[in-house]
C-alpha positions as CSV (number, residue, x, y, z in Angstrom):
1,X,172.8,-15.1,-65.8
2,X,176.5,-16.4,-65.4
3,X,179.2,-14.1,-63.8
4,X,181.2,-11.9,-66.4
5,X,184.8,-13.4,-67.2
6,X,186.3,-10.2,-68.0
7,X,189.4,-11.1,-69.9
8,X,187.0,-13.9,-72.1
9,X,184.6,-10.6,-72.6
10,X,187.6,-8.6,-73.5
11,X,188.8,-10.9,-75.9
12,X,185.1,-11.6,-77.3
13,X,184.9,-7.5,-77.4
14,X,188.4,-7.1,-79.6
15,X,186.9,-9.8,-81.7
16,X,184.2,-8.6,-82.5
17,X,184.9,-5.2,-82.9
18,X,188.1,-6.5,-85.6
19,X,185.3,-8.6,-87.7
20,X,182.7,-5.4,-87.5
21,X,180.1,-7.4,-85.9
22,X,177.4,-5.1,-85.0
23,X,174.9,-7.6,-83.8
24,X,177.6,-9.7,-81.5
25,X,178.8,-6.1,-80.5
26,X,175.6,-5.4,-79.3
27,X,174.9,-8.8,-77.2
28,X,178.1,-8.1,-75.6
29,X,177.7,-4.4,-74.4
30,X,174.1,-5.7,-73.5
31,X,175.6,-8.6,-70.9
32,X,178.0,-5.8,-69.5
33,X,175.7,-2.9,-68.8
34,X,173.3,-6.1,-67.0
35,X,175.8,-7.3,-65.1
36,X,177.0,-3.8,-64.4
37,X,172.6,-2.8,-63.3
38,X,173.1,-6.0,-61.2
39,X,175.7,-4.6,-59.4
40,X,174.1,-1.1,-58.4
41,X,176.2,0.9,-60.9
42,X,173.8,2.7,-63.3
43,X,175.2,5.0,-64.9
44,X,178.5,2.5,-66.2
45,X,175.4,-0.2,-67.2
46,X,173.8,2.9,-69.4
47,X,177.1,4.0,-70.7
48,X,177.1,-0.3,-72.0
49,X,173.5,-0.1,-73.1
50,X,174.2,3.2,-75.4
51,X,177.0,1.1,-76.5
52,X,174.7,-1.8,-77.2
53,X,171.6,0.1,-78.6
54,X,173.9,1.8,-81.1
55,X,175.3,-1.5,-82.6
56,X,171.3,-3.0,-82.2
57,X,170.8,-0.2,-84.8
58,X,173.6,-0.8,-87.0
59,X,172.6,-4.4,-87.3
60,X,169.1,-3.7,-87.2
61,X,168.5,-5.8,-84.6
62,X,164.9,-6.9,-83.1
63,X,166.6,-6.2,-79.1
64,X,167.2,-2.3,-80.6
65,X,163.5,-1.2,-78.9
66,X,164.4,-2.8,-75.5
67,X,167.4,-1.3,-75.4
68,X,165.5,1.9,-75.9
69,X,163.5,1.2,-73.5
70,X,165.6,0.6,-70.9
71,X,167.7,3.2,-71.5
72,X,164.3,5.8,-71.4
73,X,163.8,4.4,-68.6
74,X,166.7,5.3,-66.5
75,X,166.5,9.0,-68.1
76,X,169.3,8.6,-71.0
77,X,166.6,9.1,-73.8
């Protein structure tokens, strides 16, 4: 996975959020809180994955049960 661009994720964030795109919303919180696991920081990367698994269920997205998972997994659930 590429390195996060923060100020192109920002941008892609504000974006998304101003157009109410749930499932794009979700994508993006997902590539944070992985980039943020990668980096050793668990509990910013679960804060991300609520983020994501909330917009995964408001656009009824097939990733929603992974994001479950994972978050279950690291004892948010």
């Amino acid at each position: 996975m590429r390195p996060v661009d923060r100020s192109a994720l920002d941008a892609s964030l504000i974006a998304a959020h101003a157009d109410g795109d749930s499932a794009q919303l979700s994508g993006l919180y997902d590539r944070v809180a992985s980039a943020l696991m990668r980096a050793g920081d668990t509990d910013a990367a679960c804060f991300f994955l609520t983020q994501a698994y909330v917009f995964a269920l408001e656009a009824g997205a097939s990733d929603a049960e992974r994001l479950r998972r994972l978050l279950a997994a690291h004892g948010r659930i």
